[in-house]
C-alpha positions as CSV (number, residue, x, y, z in Angstrom):
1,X,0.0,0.0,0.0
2,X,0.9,3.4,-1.0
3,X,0.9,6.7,0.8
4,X,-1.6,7.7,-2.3
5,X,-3.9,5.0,-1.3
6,X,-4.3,5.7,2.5
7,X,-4.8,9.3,1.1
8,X,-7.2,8.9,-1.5
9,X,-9.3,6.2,1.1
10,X,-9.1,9.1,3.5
11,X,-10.8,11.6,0.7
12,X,-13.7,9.4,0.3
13,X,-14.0,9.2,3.8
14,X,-13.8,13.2,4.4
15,X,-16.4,13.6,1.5
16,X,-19.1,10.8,2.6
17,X,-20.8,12.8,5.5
18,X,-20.8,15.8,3.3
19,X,-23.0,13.6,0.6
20,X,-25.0,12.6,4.0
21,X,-23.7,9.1,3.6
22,X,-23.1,8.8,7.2
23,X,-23.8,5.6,7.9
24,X,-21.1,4.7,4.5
25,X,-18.5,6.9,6.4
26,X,-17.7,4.9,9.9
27,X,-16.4,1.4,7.6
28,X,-14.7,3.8,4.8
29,X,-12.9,5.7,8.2
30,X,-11.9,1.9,9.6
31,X,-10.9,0.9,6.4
32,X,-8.2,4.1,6.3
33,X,-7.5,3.4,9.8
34,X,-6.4,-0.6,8.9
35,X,-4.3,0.9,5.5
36,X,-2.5,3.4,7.5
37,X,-1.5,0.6,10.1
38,X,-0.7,-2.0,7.6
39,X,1.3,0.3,5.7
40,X,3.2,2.1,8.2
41,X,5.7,-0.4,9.4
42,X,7.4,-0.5,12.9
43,X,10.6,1.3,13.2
44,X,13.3,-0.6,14.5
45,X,15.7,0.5,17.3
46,X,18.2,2.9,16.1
47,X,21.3,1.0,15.1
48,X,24.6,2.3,17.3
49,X,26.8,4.6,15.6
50,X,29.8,3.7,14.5
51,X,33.2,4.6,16.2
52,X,35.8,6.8,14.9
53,X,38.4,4.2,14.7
54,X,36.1,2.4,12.3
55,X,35.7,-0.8,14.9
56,X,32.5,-2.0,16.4
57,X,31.3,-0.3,19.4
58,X,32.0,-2.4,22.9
59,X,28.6,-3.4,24.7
């Protein structure tokens, strides 16, 4: 999934109540909820940085 497909699912959701399709726009707003989870991956730790010597950091 694509940042332009969480958006554009968010659109339609933003525009339903306006068309009084209120009862359309609660499972359009879940279903950008889910993309925008499943899309957006966890972030891993940072990783260490490296020393200046160019050798690995002692834990």
């Amino acid at each position: 999934m694509t940042t332009a497909a969480d958006a554009a699912v968010c659109a339609v959701a933003r525009v339903l109540p306006i068309e009084e399709r209120f009862a359309l726009s609660v499972p359009v707003w879940a279903a950008a909820v889910a993309l925008f989870l499943f899309s957006a991956p966890p972030v891993p730790a940072p990783a260490a940085a490296p020393s200046p010597t160019g050798r690995r950091a002692r834990r």
